[in-house]
N, C-alpha and C positions, 0 to 999 in steps of 0.2 A: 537780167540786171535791172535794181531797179533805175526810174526817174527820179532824178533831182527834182525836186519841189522848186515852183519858180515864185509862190506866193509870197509878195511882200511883206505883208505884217504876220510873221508865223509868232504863233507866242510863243512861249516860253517852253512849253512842252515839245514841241517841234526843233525847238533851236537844240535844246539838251538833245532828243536823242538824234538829230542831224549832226552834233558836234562829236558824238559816240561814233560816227559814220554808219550809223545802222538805217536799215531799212525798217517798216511798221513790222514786218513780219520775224525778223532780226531784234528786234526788241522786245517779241511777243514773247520771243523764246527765253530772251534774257529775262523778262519781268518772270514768265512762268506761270500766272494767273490771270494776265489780261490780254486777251484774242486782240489782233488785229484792226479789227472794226472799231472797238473800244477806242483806240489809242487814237484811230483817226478822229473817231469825234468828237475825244477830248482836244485834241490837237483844234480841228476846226469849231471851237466852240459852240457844238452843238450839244455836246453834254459836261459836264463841272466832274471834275474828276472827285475822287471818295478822299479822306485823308487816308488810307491804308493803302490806296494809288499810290497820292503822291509822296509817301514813305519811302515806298518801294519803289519808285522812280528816282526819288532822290540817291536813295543807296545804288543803285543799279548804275545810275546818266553817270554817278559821283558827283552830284548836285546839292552838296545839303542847304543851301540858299535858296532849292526850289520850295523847304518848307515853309521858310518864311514868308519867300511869295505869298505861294495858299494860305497862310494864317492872316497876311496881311488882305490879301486881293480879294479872295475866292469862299472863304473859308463862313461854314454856315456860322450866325449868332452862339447854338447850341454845341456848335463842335470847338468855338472860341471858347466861350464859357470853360467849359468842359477841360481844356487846354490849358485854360490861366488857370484851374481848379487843381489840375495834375501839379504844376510846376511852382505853386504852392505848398502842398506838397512835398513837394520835395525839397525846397529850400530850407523848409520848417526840419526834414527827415536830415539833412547834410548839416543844417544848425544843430540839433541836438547828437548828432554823431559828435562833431568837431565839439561840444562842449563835453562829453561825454569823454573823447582820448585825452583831452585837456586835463579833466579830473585825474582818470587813469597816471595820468604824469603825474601830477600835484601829490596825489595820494602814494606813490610810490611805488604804485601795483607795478608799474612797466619801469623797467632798468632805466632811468634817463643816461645813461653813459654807452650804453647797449645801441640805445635808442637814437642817438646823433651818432654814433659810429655806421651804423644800418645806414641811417640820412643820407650823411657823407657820402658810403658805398656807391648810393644809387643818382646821387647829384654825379658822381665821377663815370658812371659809367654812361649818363645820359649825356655828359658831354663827350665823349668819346664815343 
């Protein structure tokens, strides 16, 4: 069995998978790419975790607020860049969709009476 961690100031990496109730080596297995070791010395900041770590710690702990962390805390100049580069991106990509099905309506291409009965359907069964 393992030890309870008695360290005061565990970061955030620690607190997540201590609140999974896993062990380092119990989480190795759950991440599936990072050994043991890794995790501790992400844990005791002796190394900065990768963003594709903490992706896949986030999805694993069920943590998606640990991304923010990293983006906010940790997170290299180049992998920020990089990040607001993506999510640009895609705002621009989810704007011209949404103006694009908007046409599709306007133009007549898509049934609008089809179209709010569908709506309907899925408004009713997401409240149920």
């Amino acid at each position: 069995m393992a030890r309870a961690s008695t360290k005061e100031n565990k970061n955030i990496y620690q607190q997540l998978r201590e609140e999974q109730k896993w062990s380092r080596d119990k989480a190795s297995q759950e991440l599936g790419t990072i050994p043991p070791e890794r995790i501790e010395r992400i844990e005791s900041g002796r190394f900065n975790a990768h963003p594709d770590e903490v992706v896949l710690m986030a999805e694993k702990y069920k943590a998606p607020q640990l991304c923010n962390y990293y983006c906010a805390n940790e997170c290299e100049i180049d992998d920020f860049i990089g990040i607001q580069d993506n999510l640009e991106k895609i705002s621009l990509t989810v704007e011209a969709l949404r103006l694009w099905s908007e046409k599709m309506l306007a133009d007549g291409k898509i049934d609008l009476d089809a179209y709010k009965e569908a709506k309907k359907r899925k408004q009713d069964v997401e409240v149920h």
